[in-house]
Backbone as CSV, one residue per row, in Angstrom:
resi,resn,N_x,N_y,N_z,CA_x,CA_y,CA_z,C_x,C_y,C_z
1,UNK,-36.660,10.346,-7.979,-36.591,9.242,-7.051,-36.738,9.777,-5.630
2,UNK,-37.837,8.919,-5.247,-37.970,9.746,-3.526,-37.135,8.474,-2.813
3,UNK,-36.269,8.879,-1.845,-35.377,8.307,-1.069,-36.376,8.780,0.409
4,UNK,-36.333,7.833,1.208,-36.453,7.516,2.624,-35.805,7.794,3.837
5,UNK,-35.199,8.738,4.541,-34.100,8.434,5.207,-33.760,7.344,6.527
6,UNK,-32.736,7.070,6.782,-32.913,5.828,7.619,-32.871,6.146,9.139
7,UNK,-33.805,6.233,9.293,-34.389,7.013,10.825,-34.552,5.323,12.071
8,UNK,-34.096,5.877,13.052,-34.380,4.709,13.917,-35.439,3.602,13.576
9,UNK,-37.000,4.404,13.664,-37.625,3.217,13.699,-38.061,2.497,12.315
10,UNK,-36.855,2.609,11.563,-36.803,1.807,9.675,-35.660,0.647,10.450
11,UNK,-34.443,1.601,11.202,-33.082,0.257,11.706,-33.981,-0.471,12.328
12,UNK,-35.284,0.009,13.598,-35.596,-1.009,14.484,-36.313,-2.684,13.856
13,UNK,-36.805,-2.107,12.622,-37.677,-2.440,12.193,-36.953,-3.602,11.306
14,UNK,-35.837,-3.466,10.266,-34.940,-4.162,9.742,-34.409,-4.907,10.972
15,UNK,-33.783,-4.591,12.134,-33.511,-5.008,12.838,-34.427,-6.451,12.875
16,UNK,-35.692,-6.344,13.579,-36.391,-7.237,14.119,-36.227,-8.518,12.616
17,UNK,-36.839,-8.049,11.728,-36.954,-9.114,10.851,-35.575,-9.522,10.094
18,UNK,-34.438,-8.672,10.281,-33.129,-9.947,9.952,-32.807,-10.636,11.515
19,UNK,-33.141,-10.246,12.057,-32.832,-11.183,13.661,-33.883,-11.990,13.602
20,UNK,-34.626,-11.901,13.420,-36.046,-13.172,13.144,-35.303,-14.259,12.183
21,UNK,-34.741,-14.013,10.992,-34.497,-14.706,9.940,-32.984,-15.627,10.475
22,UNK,-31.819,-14.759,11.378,-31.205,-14.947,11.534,-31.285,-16.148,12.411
23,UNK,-32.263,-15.677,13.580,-32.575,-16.680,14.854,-32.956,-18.020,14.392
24,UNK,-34.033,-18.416,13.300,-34.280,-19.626,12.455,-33.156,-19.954,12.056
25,UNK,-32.138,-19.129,11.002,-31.045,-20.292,10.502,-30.447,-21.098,11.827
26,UNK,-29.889,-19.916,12.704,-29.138,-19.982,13.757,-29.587,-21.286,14.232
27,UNK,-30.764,-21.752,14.712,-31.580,-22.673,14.944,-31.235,-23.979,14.718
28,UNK,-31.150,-24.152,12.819,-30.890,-25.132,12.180,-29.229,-25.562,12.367
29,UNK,-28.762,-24.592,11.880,-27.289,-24.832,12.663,-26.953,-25.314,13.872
30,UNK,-27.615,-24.668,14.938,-27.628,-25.651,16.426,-28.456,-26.838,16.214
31,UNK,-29.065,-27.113,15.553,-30.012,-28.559,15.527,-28.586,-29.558,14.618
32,UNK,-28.681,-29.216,13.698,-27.453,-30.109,12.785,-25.979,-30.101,13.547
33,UNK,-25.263,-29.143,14.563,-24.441,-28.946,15.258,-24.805,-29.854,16.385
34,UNK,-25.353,-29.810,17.118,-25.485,-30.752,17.892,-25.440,-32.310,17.389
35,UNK,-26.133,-32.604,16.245,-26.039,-33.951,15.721,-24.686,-34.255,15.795
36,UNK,-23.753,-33.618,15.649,-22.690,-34.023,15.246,-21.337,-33.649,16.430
37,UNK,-21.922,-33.248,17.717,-21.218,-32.674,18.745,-20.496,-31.851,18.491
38,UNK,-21.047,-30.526,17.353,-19.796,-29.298,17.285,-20.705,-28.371,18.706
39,UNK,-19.644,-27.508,18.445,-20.037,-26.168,19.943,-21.019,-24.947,18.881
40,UNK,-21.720,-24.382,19.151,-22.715,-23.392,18.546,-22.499,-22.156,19.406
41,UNK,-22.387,-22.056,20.428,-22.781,-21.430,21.847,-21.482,-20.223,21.740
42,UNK,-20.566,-20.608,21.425,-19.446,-20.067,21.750,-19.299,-18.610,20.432
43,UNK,-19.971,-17.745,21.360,-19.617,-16.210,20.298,-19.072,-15.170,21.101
44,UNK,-18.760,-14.172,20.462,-17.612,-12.770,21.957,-18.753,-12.312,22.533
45,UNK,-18.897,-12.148,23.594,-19.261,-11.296,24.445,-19.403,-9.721,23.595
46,UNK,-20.731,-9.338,23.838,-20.898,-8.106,23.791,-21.112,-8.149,22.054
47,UNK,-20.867,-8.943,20.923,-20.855,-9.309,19.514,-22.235,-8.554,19.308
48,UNK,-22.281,-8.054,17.760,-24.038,-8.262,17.609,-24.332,-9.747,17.385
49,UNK,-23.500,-10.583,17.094,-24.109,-11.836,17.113,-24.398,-12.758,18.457
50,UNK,-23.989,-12.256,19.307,-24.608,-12.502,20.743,-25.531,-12.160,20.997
51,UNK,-25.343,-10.556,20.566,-26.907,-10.123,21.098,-27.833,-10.992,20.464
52,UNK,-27.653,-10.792,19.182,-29.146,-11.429,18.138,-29.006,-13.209,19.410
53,UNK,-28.306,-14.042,19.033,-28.104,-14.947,19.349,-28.679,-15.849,20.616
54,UNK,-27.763,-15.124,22.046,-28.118,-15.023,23.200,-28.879,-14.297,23.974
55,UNK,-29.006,-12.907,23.406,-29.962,-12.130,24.132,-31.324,-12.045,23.256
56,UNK,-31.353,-11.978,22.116,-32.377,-12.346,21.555,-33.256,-10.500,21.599
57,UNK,-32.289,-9.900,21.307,-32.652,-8.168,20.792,-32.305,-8.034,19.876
58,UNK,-33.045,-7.457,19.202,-32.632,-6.922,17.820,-32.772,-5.787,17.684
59,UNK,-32.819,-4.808,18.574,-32.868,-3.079,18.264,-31.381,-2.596,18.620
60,UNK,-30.838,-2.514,17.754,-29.318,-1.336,18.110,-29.476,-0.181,18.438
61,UNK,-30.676,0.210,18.210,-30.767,1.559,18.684,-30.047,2.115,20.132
62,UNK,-30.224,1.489,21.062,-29.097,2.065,22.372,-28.064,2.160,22.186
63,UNK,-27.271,1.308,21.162,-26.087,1.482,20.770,-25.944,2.808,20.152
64,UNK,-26.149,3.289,19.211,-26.122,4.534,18.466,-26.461,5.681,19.681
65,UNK,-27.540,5.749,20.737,-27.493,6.733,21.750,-26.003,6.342,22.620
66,UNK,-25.762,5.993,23.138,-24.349,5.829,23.630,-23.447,6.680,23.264
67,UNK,-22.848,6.391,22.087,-22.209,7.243,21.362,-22.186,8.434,21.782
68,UNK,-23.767,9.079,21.234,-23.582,10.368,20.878,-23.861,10.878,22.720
69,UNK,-24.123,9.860,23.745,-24.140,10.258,24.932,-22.753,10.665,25.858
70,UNK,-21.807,9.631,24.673,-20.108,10.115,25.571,-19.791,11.114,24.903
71,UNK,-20.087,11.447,23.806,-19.841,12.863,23.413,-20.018,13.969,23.936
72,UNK,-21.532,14.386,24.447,-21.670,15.274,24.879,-21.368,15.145,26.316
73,UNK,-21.063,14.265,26.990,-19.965,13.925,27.993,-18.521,14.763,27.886
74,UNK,-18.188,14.197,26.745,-16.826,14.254,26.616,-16.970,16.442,26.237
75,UNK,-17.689,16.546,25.564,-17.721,18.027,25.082,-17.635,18.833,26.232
76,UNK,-19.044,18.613,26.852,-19.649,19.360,28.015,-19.349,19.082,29.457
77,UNK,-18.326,18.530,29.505,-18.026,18.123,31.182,-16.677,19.022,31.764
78,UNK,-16.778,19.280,32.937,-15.927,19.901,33.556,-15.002,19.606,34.561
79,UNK,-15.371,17.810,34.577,-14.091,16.886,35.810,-13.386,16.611,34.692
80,UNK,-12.193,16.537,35.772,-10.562,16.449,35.407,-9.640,14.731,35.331
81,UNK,-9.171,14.556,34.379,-8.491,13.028,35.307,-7.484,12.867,33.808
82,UNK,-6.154,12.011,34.004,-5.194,12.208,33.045,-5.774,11.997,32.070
83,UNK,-6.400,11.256,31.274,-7.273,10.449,29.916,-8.088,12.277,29.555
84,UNK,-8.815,12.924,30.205,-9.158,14.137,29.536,-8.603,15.394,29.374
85,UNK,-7.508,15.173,30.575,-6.150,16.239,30.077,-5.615,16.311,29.151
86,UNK,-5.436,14.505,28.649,-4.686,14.517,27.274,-5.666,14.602,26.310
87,UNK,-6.905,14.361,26.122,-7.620,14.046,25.318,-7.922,16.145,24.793
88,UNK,-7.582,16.813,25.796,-8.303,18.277,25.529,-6.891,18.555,24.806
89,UNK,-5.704,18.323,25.240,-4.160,18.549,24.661,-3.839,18.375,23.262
90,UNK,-4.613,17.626,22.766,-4.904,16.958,20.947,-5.133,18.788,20.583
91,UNK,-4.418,18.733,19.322,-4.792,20.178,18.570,-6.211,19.267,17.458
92,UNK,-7.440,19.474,17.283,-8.383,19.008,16.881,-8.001,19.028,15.132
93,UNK,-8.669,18.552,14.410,-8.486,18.167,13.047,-9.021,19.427,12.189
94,UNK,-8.816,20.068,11.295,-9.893,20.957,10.612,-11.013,20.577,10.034
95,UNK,-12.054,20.374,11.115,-13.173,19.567,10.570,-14.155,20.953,10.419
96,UNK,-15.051,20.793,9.619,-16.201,21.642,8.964,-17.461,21.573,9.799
97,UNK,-18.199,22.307,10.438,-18.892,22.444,11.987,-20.041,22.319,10.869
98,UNK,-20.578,22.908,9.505,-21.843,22.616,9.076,-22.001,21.352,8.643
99,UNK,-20.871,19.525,8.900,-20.800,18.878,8.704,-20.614,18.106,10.045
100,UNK,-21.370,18.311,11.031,-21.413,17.422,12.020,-22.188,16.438,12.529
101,UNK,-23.528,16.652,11.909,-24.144,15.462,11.664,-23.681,14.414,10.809
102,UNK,-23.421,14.747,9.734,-22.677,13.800,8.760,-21.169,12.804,9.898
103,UNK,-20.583,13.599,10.513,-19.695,13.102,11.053,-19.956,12.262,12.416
104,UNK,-20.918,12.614,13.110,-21.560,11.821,13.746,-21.749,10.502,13.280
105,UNK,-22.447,10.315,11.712,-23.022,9.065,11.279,-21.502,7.968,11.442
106,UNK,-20.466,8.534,11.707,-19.230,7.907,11.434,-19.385,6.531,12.311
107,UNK,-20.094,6.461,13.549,-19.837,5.920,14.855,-21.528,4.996,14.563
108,UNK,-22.178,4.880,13.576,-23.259,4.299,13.216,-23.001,3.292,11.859
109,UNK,-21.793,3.504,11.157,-21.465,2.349,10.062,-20.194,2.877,9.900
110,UNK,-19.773,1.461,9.335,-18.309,1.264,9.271,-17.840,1.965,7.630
111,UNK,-19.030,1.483,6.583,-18.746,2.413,5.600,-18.222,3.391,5.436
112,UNK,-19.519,4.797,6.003,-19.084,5.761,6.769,-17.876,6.284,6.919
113,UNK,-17.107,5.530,8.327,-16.061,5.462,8.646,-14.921,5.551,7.875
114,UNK,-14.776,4.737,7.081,-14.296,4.094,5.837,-14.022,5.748,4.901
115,UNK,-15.257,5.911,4.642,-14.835,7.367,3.786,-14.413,8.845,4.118
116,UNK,-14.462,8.307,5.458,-13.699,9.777,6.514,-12.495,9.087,6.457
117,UNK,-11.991,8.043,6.661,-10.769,7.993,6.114,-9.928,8.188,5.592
């Protein structure tokens, strides 16, 4: 079995066409919602369902650079302020350094997450 790996432009790409699919239901729901004076409009700030919704993007991809951009922030920086005093003060976890990509993926699905748990 040849497996694929899931490289940005496969998410961008899924991306676009469940936000396409999404944006139509979404649609019908505000068309039948309105018939009936419910609210549609009202989602959190910053949600992916805002984004898809209100902003009308469907690439997460900036999201996933972020991440790994406060990291090497957080690794490689040399200003001082209480939040990184304490944050360097943590005795670190015994994590496995030929497993850091893998641990990275943590901050890209909740699954993931879930099994570092």
């Amino acid at each position: 079995m040849i497996v694929t790996s899931n490289e940005w432009r496969f998410k961008k790409f899924i991306g676009k066409v469940v936000g396409k699919i999404c944006e139509e239901l979404y649609d019908l729901v505000e068309s039948e919602a309105r018939g009936q004076n419910v609210y549609t409009y009202e989602l959190p700030a910053e949600s992916k369902a805002s984004i898809i919704f209100i902003g009308k993007k469907y690439d997460f991809f900036d999201y996933d650079i972020v991440w790994k951009e406060l990291i090497i922030y957080l690794i490689n920086t040399n200003d001082s302020s209480g939040i990184l005093s304490f944050i360097r003060d943590i005795e670190p976890l015994d994590f496995e350094p030929e497993l850091v990509n893998e641990y990275l993926n943590v901050f890209n699905s909740d699954l993931v997450k879930h099994s570092y748990i």
